[in-house]
C-alpha positions, 0 to 999 in steps of 0.5 A: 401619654395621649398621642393624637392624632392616631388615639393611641395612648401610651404611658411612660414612667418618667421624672417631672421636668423641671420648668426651663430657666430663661438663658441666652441661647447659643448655636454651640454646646448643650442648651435647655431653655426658652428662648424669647420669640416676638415677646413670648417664650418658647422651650428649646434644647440643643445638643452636639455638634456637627452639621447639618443640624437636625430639627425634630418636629413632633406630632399633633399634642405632643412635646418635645419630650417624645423624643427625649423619654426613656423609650425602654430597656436598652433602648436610647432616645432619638434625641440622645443618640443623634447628638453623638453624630451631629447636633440635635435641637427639639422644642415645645409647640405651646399647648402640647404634652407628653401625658397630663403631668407634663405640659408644654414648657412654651407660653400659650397662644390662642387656639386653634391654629394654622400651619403657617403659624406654626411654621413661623414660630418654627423659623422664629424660634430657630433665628432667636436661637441663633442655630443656622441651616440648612437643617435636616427635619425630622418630623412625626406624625402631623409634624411631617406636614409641617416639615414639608411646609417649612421647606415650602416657605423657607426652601434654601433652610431645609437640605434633607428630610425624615418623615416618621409615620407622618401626616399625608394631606390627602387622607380625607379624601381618601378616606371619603366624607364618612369615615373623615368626620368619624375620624375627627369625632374620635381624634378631637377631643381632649386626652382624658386628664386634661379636659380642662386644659384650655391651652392644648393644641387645637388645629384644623386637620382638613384647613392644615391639609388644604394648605399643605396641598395648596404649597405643594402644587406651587413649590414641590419638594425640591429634590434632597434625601427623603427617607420616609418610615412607616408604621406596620402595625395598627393604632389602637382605637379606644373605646366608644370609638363612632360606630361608623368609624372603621379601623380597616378603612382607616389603617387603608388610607393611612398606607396609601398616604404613606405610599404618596409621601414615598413618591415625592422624590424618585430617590426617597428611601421608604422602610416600614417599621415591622415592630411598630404602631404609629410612635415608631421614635418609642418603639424602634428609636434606633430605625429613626435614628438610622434613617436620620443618620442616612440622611445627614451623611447624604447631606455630607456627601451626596454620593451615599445617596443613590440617585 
């Protein structure tokens, strides 16, 4: 399995997934399906019950079976051990994997696209299915941008946030015009596997990180429980890396944006995952599903939430 944006990759012995059969979605019970969104179909599962719900946004290229896939012995997936307290829903953004023999579930769109695209077919996706906020997101990686974008653009759908090893919109100037275009020379190309995969995921970095940061100075995070978890441990950088890539000043940067998105919100909860590079839902599921459960019981009752 390919995990960009951070080059990891990662391989999962796991049974093909069956395509999705076309079914009449519910806000009740377990569904696995797609559901039609402005005459395209997009892949979505939903389990539990209770509320709030929680809407899991995977990474850059990534499909909704990160969260589903036996992330090893003893361990449970996030998606499984959040429905025993609450329901769950995750989907298929078009174009994105688990690894080469398991693509997206969702009908293809025109590549590249915007993060206002993908916050719209979010929303439209969540309205088809009939599933009803507010919603905790619970986002990985680039998806933390899209989270906190959605809660920019539809403030009143979103009452909690997780944000696991996630994107932060200021990397690129942290990191400064060298190591930046290193970084997009190393983390564009395709997973080896799919260079003929013309449908993968393709966004713009710096247009999605523009746009992140042009929401937030007009409508910050409102405040709401934020807990964010980081990574301790380094991706691994492949081979034939740019030479002028730096894996020191890269891991550098990639705190430092981890110490912004902590000082969102003067009561967020910041926790680092000592035992984890970037795929901290594989890793350590059950810090994940702890820092979701923290937040959803907050929700509940804001007073196990310190202020």
């Amino acid at each position: 399995m390919h995990v960009p944006p951070l080059f990891a990759t990662m391989a999962f012995a796991v049974a093909t997934t069956a395509l999705p059969v076309v079914a009449q979605p519910t806000a009740d019970g377990d569904f696995m399906g797609s559901v039609d969104v402005g005459g395209r179909k997009i892949y979505l599962e939903c389990a539990g019950d209770g509320a709030p719900g929680v809407v899991l946004i995977s990474g850059y290229r990534n499909n909704a079976e990160i969260w589903t896939v036996e992330p090893g012995p003893g361990l449970t997936p996030v998606f499984a051990d959040v429905a025993e307290f609450t329901r769950v829903c995750a989907y298929d953004r078009p174009g994105t994997i688990l690894d080469a023999d398991h693509l997206s579930r969702s009908d293809p769109v025109p590549m590249p696209r915007t993060a206002d695209a993908i916050v719209a077919e979010l929303h439209a996706t969540l309205d088809a299915a009939g599933i009803t906020g507010p919603y905790v997101l619970a986002a990985h990686s680039l998806g933390g941008l899209f989270a906190r974008l959605y809660a920019a653009t539809y403030p009143d759908e979103v009452a909690g946030m997780v944000l696991v090893d996630a994107w932060q919109e200021d990397l690129e100037a942290i990191l400064g015009p060298q190591q930046w275009a290193a970084y997009v020379d190393l983390a564009g190309p395709p997973p080896p596997g799919l260079e003929n995969y013309g449908d993968l995921e393709l966004i713009d970095f710096a247009a999605a990180s523009a746009r992140m940061r042009a929401a937030a100075e007009t409508l910050p995070l409102p405040p709401m429980p934020l807990y964010v978890l980081s990574r301790a441990q380094p991706v691994q950088i492949p081979p034939g890396a740019p030479p002028a890539f730096s894996p020191d000043a890269f891991e550098a940067a990639w705190r430092e944006g981890q110490s912004r998105l902590a000082a969102l919100l003067p009561n967020a909860r910041h926790k680092i995952a000592t035992a984890s590079d970037h795929y901290i839902q594989v890793e350590q599921p059950e810090l994940v599903v702890e820092s979701i459960r923290a937040v959803v019981d907050a929700v509940r009752d804001p007073a196990t939430w310190p202020k």
